[in-house]
C-alpha positions as CSV (number, residue, x, y, z in Angstrom):
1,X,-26.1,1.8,-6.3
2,X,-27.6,0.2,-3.0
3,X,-25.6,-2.5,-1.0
4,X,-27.1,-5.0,-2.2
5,X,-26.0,-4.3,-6.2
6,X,-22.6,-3.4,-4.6
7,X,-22.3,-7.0,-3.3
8,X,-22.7,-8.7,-7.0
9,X,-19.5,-7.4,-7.2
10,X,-18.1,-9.5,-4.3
11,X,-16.2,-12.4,-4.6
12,X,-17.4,-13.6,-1.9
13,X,-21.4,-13.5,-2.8
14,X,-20.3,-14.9,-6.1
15,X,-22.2,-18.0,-5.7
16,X,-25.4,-16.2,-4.4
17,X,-28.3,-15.3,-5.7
18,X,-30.2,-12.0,-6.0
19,X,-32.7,-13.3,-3.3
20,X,-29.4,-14.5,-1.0
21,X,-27.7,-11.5,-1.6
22,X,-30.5,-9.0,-0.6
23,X,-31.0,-11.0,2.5
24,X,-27.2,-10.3,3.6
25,X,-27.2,-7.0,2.5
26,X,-29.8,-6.0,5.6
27,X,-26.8,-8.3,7.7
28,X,-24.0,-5.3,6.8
29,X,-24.5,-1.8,7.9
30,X,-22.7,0.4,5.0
31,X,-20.0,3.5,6.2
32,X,-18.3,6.2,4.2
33,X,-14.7,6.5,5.4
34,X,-12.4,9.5,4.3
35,X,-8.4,8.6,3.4
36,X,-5.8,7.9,6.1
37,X,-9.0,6.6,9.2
38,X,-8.1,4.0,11.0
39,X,-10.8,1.2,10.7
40,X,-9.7,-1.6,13.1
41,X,-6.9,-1.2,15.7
42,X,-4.7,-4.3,16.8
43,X,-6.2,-5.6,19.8
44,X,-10.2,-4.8,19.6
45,X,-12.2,-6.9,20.2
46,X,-13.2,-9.0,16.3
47,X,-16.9,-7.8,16.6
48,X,-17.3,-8.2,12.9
49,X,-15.6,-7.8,9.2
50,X,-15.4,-5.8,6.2
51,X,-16.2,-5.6,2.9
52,X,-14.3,-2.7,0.2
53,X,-17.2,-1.6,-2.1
54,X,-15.1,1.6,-3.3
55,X,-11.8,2.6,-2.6
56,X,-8.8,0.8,-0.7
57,X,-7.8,-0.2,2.5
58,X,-4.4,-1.2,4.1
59,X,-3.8,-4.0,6.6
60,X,-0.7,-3.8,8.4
61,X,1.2,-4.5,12.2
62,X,3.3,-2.5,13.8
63,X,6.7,-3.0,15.1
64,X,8.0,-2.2,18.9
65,X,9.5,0.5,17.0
66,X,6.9,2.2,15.5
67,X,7.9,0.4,11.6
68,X,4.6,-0.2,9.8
69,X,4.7,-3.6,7.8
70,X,2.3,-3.9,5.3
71,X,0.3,-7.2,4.9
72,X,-2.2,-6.4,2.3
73,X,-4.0,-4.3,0.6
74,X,-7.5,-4.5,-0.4
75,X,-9.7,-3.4,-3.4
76,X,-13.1,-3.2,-4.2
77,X,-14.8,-6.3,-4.0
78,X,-12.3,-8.1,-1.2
79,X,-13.2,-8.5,2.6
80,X,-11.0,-8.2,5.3
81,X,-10.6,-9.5,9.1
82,X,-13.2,-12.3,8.3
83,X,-10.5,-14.8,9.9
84,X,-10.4,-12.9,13.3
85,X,-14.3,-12.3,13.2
86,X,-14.5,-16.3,13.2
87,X,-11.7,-16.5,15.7
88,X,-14.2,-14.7,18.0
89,X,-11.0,-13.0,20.1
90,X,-9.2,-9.9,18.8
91,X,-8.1,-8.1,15.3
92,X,-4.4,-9.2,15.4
93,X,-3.5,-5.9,12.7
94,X,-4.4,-2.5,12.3
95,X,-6.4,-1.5,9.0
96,X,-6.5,2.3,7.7
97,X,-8.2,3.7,4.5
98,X,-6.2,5.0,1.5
99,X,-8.3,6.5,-0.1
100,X,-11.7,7.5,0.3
101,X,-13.7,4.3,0.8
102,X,-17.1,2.9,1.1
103,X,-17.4,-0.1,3.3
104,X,-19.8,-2.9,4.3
105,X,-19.8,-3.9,8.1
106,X,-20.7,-7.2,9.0
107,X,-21.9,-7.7,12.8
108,X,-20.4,-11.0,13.9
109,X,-23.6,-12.4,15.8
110,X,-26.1,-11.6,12.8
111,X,-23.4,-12.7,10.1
112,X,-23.0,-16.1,11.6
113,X,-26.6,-16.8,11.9
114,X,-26.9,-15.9,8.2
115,X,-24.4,-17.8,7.1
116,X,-25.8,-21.1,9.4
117,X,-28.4,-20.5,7.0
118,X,-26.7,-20.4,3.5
119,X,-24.5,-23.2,2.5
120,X,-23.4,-21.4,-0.2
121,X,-21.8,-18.4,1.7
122,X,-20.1,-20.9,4.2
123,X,-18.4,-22.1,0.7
124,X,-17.9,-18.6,-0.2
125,X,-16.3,-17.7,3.5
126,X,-14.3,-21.3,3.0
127,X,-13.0,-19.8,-0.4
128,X,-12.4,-16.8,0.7
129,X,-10.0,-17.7,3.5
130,X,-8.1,-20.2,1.7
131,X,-6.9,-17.0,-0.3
132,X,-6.1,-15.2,2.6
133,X,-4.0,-17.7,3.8
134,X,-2.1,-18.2,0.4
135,X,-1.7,-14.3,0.5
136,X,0.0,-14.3,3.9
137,X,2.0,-17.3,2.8
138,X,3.3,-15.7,-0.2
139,X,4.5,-12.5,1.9
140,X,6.4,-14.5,4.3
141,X,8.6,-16.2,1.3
142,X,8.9,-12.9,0.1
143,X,10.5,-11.4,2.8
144,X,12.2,-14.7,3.6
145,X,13.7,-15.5,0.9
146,X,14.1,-12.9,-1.5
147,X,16.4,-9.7,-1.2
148,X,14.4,-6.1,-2.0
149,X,15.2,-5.9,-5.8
150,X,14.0,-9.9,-5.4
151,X,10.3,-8.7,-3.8
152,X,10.3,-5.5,-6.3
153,X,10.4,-8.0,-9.1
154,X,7.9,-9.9,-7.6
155,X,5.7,-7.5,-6.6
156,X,5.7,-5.5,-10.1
157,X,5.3,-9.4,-11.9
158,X,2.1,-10.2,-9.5
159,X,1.0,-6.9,-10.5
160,X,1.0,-7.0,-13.9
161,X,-0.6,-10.3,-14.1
162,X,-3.7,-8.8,-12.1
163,X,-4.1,-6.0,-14.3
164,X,-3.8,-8.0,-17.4
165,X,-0.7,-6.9,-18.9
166,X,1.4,-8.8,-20.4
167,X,5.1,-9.4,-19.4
168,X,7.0,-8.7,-22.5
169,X,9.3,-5.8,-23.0
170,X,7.9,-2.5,-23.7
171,X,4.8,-3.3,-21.9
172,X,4.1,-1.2,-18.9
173,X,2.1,-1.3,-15.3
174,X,0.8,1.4,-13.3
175,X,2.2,1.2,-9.5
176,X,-1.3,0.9,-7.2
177,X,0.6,2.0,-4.1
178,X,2.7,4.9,-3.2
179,X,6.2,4.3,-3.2
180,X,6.4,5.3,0.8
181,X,2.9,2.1,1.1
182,X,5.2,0.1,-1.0
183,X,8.3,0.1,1.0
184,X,6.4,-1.1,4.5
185,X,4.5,-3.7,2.0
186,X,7.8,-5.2,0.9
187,X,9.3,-4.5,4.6
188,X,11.8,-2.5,3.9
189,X,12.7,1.6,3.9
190,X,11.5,3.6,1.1
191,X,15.1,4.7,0.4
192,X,15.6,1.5,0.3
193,X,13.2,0.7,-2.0
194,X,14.2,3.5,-4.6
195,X,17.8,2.1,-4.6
196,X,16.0,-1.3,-5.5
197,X,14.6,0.4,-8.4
198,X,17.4,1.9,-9.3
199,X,19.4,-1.2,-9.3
200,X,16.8,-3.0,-11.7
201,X,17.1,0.0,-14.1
202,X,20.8,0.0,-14.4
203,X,20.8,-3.3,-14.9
204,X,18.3,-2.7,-17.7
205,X,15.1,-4.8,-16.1
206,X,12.8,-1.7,-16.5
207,X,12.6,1.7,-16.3
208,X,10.8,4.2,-14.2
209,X,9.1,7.4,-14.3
210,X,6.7,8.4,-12.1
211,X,4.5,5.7,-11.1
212,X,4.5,4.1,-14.5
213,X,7.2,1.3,-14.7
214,X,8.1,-0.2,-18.8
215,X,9.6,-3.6,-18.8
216,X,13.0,-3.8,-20.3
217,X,13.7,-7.4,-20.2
218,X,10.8,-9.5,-18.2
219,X,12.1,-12.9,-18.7
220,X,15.1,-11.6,-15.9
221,X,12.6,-9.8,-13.9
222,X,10.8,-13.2,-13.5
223,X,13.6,-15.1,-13.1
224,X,14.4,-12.4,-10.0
225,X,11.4,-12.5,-8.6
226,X,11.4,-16.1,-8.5
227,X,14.9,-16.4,-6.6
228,X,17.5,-15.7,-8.7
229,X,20.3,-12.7,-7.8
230,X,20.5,-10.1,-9.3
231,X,24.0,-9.2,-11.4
232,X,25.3,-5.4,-10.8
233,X,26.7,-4.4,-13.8
């Protein structure tokens, strides 16, 4: 498939064209990145941003300590350090591949003339930014306000809705992270993370096996990942 069919699948180019979207495809210069490379490191200079056309890619910081938090992850069809790129200073995270992944590199210089050019990008960039923002917001109130059975519950909810499954008991949702990725995204240990699972399953929220998790009772899931304590028994 060449970059420019790749980008249909965008959501950024969403509004574009065939025409509009040939014309940025000769913007992005395409690379093939095996699992666990490091594409941005905190601190470089923001020369430019991504596009995922296969495979996934993790954002994260790094504490003073080494800890990794996890801001988010990215799929196909998502971009990634577009905010710094338009900052015009530094990549404030570090991103690394998880899987084998086939990216679209966006110069900053020839990117911005383009998009001086096409209104309909600049909505698209607009759009795509406002998202980005609500996804940061959302993991601050996360780790704010919720305990770690509180952001499992959330997490595994927000999941199922983007996959399309429906939460009602008996239905189940495929974990898109590892469990080790999964305990920096929620901020927390995995140890701690797998006595968070184990809590929602004695309590009888779900069940686990693998990386398949079956809802047991999803109104009290929701009602966890929206505040509420969990009750031991």
């Amino acid at each position: 498939m060449s970059l420019a069919e790749s980008l249909k699948h965008v959501m950024l180019f969403a509004a574009l064209d065939e025409p509009a979207r040939k014309e940025i495809a000769r913007l992005a210069v395409e690379r093939r990145v095996p699992a666990g490379q490091t594409v941005i490191r905190e601190g470089q200079p923001a020369d430019g941003f991504y596009v995922v056309l296969d495979g996934r890619v993790k954002v994260y910081k790094l504490s003073p300590d080494g800890r990794q938090q996890i801001l988010h992850v990215f799929g196909p069809g998502q971009a990634f350090a577009e905010a710094a790129m338009f900052a015009g200073e530094t990549f404030p995270a570090f991103a690394e591949t998880l899987a084998e992944s086939r990216l679209a590199f966006f110069p900053r210089d020839r990117f911005l003339k383009g998009l001086g050019e096409n209104p309909a990008l600049a909505a698209g960039m607009i759009a795509s930014l406002a998202r980005l923002c609500r996804q940061l917001t959302t993991l601050v109130e996360q780790i704010a306000l919720n305990d770690v059975a509180g952001r499992v519950a959330r997490y595994l909810t927000d999941l199922a809705r983007r996959k399309g499954v429906p939460l009602e008991k008996g239905a189940e949702v495929r974990l898109d992270l590892p469990k080790g990725e999964l305990a920096r995204h929620l901020g927390t240990a995995p140890e701690t993370l797998s006595r968070a699972l184990a809590r929602l399953a004695a309590a009888n929220l779900l069940s686990v096996e693998g990386k398949t998790v079956t809802f047991r009772n999803a109104p009290a899931l929701e009602s966890l990942a929206g505040g509420q304590a969990l009750e031991d028994k």
